[in-house]
C-alpha positions as CSV (number, residue, x, y, z in Angstrom):
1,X,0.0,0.0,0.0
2,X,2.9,2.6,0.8
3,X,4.6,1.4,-2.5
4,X,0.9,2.3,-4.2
5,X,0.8,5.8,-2.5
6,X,4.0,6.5,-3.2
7,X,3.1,5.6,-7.2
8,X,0.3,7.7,-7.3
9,X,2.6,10.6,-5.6
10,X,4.9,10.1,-8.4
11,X,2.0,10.2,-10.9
12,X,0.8,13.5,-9.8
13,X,4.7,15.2,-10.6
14,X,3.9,14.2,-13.8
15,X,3.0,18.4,-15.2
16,X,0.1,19.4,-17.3
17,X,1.4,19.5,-20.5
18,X,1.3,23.1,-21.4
19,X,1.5,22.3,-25.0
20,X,-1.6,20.0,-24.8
21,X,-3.8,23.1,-24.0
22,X,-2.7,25.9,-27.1
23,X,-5.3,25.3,-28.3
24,X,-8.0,25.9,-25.4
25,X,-10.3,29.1,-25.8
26,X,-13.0,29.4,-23.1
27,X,-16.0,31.5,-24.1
28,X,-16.7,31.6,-20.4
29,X,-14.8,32.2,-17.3
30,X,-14.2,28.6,-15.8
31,X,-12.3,27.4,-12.3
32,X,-12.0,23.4,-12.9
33,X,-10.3,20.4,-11.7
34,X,-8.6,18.2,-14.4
35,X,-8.4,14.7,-13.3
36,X,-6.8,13.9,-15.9
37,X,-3.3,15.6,-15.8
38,X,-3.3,16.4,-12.2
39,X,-4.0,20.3,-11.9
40,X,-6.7,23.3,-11.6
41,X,-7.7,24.6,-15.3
42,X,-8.5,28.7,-15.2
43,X,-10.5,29.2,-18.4
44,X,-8.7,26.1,-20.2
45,X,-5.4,26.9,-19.2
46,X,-3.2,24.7,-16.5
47,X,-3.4,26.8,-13.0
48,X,-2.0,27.3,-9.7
49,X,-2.1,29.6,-7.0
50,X,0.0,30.4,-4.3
51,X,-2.4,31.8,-1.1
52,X,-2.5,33.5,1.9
53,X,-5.5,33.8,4.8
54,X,-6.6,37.8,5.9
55,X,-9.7,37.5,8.2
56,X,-11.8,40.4,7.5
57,X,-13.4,40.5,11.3
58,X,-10.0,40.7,12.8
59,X,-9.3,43.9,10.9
60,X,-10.7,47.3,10.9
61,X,-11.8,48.2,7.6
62,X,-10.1,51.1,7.0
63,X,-6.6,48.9,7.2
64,X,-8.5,46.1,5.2
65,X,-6.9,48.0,1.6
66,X,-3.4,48.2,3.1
67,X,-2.8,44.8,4.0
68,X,-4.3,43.0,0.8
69,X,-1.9,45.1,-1.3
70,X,0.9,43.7,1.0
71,X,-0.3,40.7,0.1
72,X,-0.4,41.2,-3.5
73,X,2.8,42.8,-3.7
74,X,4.2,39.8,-2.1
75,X,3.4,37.6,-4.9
76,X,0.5,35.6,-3.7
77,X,-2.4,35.5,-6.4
78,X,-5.4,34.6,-3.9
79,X,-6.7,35.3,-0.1
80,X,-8.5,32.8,1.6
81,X,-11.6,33.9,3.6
82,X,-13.2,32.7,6.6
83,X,-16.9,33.7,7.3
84,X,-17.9,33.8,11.3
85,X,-21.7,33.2,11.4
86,X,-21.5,34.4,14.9
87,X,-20.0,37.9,13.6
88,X,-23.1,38.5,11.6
89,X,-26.5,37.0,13.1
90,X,-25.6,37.9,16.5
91,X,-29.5,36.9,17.4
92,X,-31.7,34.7,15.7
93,X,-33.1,36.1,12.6
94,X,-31.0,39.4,13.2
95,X,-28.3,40.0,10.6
96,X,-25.5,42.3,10.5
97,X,-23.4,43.3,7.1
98,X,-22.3,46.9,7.9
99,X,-19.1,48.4,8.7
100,X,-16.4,45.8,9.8
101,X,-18.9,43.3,9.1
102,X,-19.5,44.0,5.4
103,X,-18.1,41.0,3.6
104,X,-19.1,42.3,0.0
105,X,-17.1,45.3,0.2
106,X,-14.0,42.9,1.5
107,X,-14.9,40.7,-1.6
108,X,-15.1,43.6,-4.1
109,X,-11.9,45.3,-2.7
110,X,-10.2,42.0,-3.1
111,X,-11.2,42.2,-6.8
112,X,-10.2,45.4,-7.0
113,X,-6.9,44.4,-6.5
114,X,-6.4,41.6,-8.6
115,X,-7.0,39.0,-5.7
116,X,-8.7,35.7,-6.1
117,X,-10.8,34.4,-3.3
118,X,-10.9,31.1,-1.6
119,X,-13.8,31.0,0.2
120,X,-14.5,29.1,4.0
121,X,-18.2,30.0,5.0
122,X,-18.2,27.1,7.6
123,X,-21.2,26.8,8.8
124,X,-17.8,25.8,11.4
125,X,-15.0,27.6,10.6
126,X,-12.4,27.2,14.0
127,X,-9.8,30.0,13.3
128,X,-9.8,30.5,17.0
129,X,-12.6,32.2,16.9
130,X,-15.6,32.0,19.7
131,X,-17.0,28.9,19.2
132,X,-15.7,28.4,15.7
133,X,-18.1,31.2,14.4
134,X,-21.4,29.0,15.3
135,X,-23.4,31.6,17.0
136,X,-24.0,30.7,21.1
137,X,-27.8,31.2,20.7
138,X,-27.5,27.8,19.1
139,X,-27.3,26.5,22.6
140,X,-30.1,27.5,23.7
141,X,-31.7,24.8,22.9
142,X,-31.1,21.9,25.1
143,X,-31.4,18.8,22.8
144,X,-29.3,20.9,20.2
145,X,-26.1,18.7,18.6
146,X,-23.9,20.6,17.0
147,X,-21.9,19.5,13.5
148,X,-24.4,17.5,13.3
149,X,-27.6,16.0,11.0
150,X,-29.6,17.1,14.4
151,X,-32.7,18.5,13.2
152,X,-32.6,21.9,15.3
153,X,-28.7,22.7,14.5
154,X,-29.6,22.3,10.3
155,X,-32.9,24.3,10.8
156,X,-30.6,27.2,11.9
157,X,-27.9,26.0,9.2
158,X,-30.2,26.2,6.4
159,X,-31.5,29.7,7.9
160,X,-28.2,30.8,7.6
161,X,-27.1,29.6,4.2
162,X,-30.2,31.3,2.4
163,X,-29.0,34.6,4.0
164,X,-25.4,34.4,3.1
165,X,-24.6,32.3,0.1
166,X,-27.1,34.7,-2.2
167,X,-24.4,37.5,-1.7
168,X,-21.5,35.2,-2.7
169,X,-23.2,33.6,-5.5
170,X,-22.9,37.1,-8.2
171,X,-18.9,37.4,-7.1
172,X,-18.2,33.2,-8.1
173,X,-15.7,33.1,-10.8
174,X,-17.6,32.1,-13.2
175,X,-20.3,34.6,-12.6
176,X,-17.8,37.4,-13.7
177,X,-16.4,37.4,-9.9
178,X,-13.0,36.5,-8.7
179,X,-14.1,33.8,-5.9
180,X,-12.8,29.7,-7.6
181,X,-13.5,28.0,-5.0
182,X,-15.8,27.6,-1.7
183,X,-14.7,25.5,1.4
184,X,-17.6,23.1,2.8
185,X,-17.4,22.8,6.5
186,X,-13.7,22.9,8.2
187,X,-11.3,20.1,9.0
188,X,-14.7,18.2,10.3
189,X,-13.1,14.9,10.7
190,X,-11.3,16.4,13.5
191,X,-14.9,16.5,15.3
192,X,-16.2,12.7,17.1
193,X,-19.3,12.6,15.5
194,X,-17.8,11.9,12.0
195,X,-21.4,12.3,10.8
196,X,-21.5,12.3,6.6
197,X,-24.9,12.4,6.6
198,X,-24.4,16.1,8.4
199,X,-21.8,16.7,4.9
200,X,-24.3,15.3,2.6
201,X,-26.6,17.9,3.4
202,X,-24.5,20.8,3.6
203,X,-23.6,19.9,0.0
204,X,-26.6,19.5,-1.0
205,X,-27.2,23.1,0.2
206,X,-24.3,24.7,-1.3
207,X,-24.9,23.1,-4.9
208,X,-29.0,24.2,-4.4
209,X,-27.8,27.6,-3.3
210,X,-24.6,28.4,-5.5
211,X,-24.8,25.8,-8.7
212,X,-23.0,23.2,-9.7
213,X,-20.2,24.8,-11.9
214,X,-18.3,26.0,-8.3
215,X,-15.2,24.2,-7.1
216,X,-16.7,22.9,-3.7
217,X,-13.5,21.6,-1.3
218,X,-12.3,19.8,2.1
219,X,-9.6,20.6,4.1
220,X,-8.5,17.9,7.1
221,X,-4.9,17.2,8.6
222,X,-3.0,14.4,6.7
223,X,-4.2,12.3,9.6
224,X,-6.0,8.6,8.1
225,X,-9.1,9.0,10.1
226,X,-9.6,12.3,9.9
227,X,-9.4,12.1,6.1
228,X,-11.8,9.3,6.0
229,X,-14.8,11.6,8.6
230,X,-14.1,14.6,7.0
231,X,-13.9,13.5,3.1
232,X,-17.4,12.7,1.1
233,X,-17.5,12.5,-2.8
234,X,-18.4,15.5,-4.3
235,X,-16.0,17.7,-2.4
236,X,-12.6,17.9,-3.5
237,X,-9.9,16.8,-0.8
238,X,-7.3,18.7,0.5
239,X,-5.0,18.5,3.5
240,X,-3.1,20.9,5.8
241,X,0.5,20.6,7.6
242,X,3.2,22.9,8.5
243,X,7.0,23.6,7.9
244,X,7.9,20.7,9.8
245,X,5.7,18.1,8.2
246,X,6.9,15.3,5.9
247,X,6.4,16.8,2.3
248,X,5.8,13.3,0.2
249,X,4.0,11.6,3.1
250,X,1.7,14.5,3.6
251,X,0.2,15.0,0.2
252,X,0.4,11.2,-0.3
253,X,-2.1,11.3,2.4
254,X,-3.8,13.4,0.0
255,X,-3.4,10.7,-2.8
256,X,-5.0,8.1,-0.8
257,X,-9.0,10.0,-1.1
258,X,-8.0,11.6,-4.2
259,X,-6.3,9.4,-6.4
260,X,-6.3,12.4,-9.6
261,X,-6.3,15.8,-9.5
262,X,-3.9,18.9,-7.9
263,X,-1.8,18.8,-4.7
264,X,-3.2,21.2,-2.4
265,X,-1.9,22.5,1.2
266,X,-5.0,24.3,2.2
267,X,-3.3,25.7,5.4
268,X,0.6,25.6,5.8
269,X,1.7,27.3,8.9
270,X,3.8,30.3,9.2
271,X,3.4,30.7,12.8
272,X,1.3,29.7,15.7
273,X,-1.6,31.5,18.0
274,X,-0.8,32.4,21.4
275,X,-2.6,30.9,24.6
276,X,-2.6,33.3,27.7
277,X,0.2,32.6,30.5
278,X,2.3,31.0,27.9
279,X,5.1,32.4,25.2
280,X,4.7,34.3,22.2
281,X,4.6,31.3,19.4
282,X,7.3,31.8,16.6
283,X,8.4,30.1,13.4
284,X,11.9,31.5,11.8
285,X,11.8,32.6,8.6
286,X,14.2,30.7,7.1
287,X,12.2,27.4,8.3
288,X,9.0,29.3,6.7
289,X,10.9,29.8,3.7
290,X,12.9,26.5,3.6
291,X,9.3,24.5,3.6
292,X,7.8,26.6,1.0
293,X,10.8,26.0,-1.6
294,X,11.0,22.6,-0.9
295,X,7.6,21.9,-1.6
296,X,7.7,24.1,-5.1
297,X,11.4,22.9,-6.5
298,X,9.7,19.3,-5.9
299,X,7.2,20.1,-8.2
300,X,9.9,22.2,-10.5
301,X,12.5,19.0,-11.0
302,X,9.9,16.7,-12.5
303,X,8.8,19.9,-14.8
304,X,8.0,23.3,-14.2
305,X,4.4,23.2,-14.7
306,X,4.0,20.7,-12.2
307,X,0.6,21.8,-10.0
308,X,1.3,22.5,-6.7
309,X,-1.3,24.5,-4.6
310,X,0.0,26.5,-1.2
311,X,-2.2,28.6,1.3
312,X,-0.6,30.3,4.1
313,X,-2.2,30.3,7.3
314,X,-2.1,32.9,8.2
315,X,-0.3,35.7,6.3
316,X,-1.7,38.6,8.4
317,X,-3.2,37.6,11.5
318,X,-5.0,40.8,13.2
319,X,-6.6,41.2,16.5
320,X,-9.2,39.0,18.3
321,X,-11.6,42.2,19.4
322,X,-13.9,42.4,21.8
323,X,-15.4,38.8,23.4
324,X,-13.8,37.4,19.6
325,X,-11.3,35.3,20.8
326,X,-11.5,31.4,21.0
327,X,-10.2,28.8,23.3
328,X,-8.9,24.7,22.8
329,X,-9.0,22.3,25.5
330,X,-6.1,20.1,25.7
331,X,-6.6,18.7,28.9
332,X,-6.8,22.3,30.1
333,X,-8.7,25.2,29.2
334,X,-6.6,26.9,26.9
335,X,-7.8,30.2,26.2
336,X,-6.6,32.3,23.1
337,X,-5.1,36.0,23.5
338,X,-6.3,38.9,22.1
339,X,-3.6,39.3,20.2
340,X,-3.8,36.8,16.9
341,X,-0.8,37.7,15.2
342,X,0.0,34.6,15.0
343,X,3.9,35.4,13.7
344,X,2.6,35.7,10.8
345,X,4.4,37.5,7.8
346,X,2.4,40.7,8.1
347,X,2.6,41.8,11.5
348,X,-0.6,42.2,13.8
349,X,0.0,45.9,13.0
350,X,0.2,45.1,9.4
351,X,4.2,45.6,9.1
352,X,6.2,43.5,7.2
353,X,8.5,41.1,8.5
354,X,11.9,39.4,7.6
355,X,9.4,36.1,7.5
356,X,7.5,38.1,4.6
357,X,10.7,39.1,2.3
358,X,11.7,35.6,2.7
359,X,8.4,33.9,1.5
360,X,8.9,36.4,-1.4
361,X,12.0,36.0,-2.6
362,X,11.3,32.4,-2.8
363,X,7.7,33.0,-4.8
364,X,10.5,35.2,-7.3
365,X,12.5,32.0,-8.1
366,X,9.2,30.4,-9.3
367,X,7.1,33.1,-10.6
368,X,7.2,37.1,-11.4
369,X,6.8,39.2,-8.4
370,X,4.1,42.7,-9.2
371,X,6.3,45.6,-10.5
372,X,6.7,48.1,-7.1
373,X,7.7,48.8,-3.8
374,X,6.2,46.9,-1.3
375,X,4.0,49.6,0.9
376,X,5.5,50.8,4.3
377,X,5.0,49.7,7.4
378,X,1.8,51.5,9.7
379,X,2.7,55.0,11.2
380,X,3.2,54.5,14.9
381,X,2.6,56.7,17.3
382,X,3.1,57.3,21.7
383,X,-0.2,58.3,23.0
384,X,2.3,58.6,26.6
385,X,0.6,58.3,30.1
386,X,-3.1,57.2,30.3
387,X,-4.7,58.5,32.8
388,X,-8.0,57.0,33.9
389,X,-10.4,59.1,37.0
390,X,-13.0,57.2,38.8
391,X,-16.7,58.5,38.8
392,X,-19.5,57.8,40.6
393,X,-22.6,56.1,38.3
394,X,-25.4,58.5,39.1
395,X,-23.7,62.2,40.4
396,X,-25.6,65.0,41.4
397,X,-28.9,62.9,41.1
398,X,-28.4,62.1,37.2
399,X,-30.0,58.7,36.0
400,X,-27.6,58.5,33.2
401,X,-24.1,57.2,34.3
402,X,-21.5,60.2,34.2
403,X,-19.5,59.6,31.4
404,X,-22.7,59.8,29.2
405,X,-22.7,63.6,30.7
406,X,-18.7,65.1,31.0
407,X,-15.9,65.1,28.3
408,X,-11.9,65.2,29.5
409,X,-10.0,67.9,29.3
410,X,-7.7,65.5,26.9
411,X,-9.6,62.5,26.0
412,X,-6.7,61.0,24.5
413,X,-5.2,60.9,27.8
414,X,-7.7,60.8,30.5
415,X,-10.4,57.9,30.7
416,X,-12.8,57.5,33.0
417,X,-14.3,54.3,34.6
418,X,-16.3,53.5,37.5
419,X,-16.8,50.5,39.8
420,X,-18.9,47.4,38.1
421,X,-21.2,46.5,41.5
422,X,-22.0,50.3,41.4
423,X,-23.3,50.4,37.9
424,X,-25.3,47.3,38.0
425,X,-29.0,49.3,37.8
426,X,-27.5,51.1,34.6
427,X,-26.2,48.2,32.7
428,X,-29.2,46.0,33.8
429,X,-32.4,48.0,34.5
430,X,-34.6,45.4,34.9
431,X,-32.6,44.3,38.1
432,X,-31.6,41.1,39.0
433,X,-32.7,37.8,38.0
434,X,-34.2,35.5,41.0
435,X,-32.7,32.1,41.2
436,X,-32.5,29.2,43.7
437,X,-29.0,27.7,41.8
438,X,-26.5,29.9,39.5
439,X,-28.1,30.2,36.3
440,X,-25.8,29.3,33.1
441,X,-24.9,32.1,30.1
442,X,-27.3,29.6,28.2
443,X,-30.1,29.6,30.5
444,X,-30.1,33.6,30.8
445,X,-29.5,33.6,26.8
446,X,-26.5,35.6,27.1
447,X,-24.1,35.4,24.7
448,X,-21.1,37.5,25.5
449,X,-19.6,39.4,28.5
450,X,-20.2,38.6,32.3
451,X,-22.4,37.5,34.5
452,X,-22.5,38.9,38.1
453,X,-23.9,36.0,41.0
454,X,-24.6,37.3,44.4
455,X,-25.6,35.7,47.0
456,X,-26.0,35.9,50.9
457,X,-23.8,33.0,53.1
458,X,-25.8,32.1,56.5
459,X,-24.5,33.9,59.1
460,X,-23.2,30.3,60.8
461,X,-20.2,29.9,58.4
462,X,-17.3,29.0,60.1
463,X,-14.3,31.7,59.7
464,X,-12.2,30.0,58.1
465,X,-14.6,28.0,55.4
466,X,-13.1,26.2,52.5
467,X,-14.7,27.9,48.9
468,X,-15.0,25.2,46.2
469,X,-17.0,25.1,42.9
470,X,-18.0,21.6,41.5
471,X,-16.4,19.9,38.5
472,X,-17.0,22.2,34.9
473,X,-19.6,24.5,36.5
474,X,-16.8,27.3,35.7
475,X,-16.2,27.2,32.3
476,X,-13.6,29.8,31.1
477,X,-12.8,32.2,34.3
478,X,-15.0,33.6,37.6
479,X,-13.7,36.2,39.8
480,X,-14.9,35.7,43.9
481,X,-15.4,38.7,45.8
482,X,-16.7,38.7,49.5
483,X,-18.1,41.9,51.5
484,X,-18.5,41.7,54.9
């Protein structure tokens, strides 16, 4: 079987003959997959793209032009694109597609630049994101499964994919857009439930809601059960590894559930996130730039056409705003900073790094570079000492709290905050919640933020009195305060 897989390897080194296709002249714009000699076709011709991930909801969209030109003047011909559900139905049946959150305008400015799209819609999508993008009001229903053919989760699913795919379907490649390809689910055989039933639907959806003539794709680790949960015919298979990953064994891991067609890394790793309490995660450049070339001159010594597909994940890596950020567990609750930037090649400030002129110089040995200077780094700047003054929430008899009412002298340098047990009829009004047992985020339908739990201890505690919570009833961080 090895001496099969490493056949079949072999078979795919073997280039799409350029010379076979002089004579191809689309009338239409067309993203394919040729079985037969190994490689994408972009109207006719033998293709391949070399990619990098920018996640639109972990920058602000006045920085969103900046760093896609970094990323075009670095050589790479496509961004991939995640799509957080979470980020845009924060409620049920309540959608949000303004500002920061307005994908079209991402998708046309990515057009406007000369960037294809891979697209990742999920309905999952991980990225270290809260919950993987699936929106927490999901669990609000008790007998809910999630990545699953449960009834409730694909009722919401469905919901979902009638709002969003309609906007993507006009910007498809072969609609006159620049987006080849669409990403069904993400790395699912990773998940227990290994439920195809769950993929066959999803499909199903995607082709009903976007056509048939789109590239629909996988992407799972090189890992022989997660390729066999997370694979289904009728989604093209790709796999994901880093630097350090055995090049051959890798993609003929990809061989194995797709015997024909390109080699495609969907995410190969420049960096790493960061967990809280532990070191900044770092890749060197050279490693970053070593893995890259080895995996195009393998392709190059067989032929030069050879069709070899490489996405960087990530190649900018932003800033987890807000409540944004995700979490693994491990063993341990592992919760991610705020801070994604991942060590990627653009900077979380969107500078560029040594890591970044490395990957390009390689991309020069194998392809022309865009004619230019690569655009400078961000303008920094010292806002100096921040001073913050304490207020009280209802001065002089107000009913609005009192930073609704003054201004600093110098708001850029004085902030003003208050106590959060003295705010508590502002920020809730209707008061507190009456309960015999703690109430979960779920059970109050809350979906971000904090919860405050007060209660009253008998007045026969012993002094001192041990304080313990019971297995998983605290599932990401509580604060205990006593007042005597």
């Amino acid at each position: 079987e090895a001496q099969e897989g490493a056949a079949g390897l072999g078979e795919v080194l073997q280039a799409c003959s350029s010379s076979f296709f002089l004579q191809a002249s689309p009338s239409t714009r067309s993203f394919q997959l040729d079985y037969e000699h190994n490689c994408f076709l972009k109207d006719g011709a033998p293709f391949r793209y070399i990619s990098g991930s920018i996640h639109y909801a972990r920058v602000p969209r006045p920085a969103w032009r900046d760093r896609l030109l970094k990323m075009y003047m670095s050589g790479l011909s496509a961004v991939q694109v995640y799509v957080p559900w979470n980020y845009h139905e924060p409620l049920p049946g309540v959608y949000d597609f303004t500002g920061d959150r307005d994908v079209e305008a991402f998708l046309d400015l990515t057009a406007e630049l000369g960037l294809l799209v891979i697209l990742r819609p999920g309905p999952y999508i991980c990225a270290e994101w809260e919950m993987g993008g699936l929106p927490a009001w999901l669990l609000w229903k008790p007998d809910i499964i999630l990545r699953t053919s449960n009834p409730a989760y694909l009722a919401a699913v469905d919901s979902w994919l009638h709002v969003l795919l309609p906007k993507i379907k006009p910007r498809l490649y072969h609609q006159g857009g620049n987006i080849i390809s669409v990403q069904v689910e993400n790395e699912y055989g990773s998940y227990y439930a290994c439920d195809h039933g769950y993929l066959r639907h999803l499909l199903g959806s995607f082709r009903a809601l976007l056509g048939t003539e789109v590239l629909l794709f996988s992407t799972d680790s090189a890992r022989a059960q997660e390729l066999h949960c997370g694979t289904l015919q009728g989604l093209y298979a790709t796999v994901d590894f880093g630097p350090g990953s055995n090049v051959t064994e890798a993609f003929g891991a990809q061989r194995r559930v797709e015997p024909r067609g390109p080699l495609v890394n969907s995410e190969y790793y420049t960096g790493w996130l960061d967990y809280w309490g532990e070191a900044h995660a770092s890749t060197s450049a050279a490693c970053v730039a070593r893995g890259l070339e080895d995996m195009l001159q393998l392709g190059a010594s067989i032929n030069m056409q050879a069709l070899w597909v490489f996405h960087r994940y990530m190649f900018h890596g932003g800033t987890n705003f807000a409540y944004w950020s995700g979490a693994d567990y491990k063993g341990q609750y592992k919760p991610v900073t705020t801070s994604y930037d991942y060590d990627a090649p653009l900077s979380e400030a969107g500078d560029p790094t040594e890591k970044l002129f490395a990957i390009r110089t390689v991309i020069s040995k194998f392809q022309p570079l865009p004619a230019g200077p690569m655009p400078p780094a961000t303008p920094k700047y010292a806002y100096g000492r921040v001073a913050l003054r304490k207020v009280s929430a209802h001065p002089e008899g107000r009913t609005a709290p009192a930073w609704h009412c003054s201004t600093a002298q110098h708001p850029s340098l004085s902030l003003q905050y208050a106590d959060l047990l003295d705010v508590l009829d502002v920020l809730c009004p209707s008061g507190p919640i009456q309960s015999q047992f703690p109430l979960t985020f779920e059970a109050l339908k809350q979906v971000h933020g904090f919860v405050v739990y007060h209660t009253q201890l008998p007045w026969d505690v012993p002094d001192p009195a041990t304080l313990g919570a019971p297995p998983h009833s605290i599932c990401d961080r509580g604060y205990v305060t006593l007042q005597k």
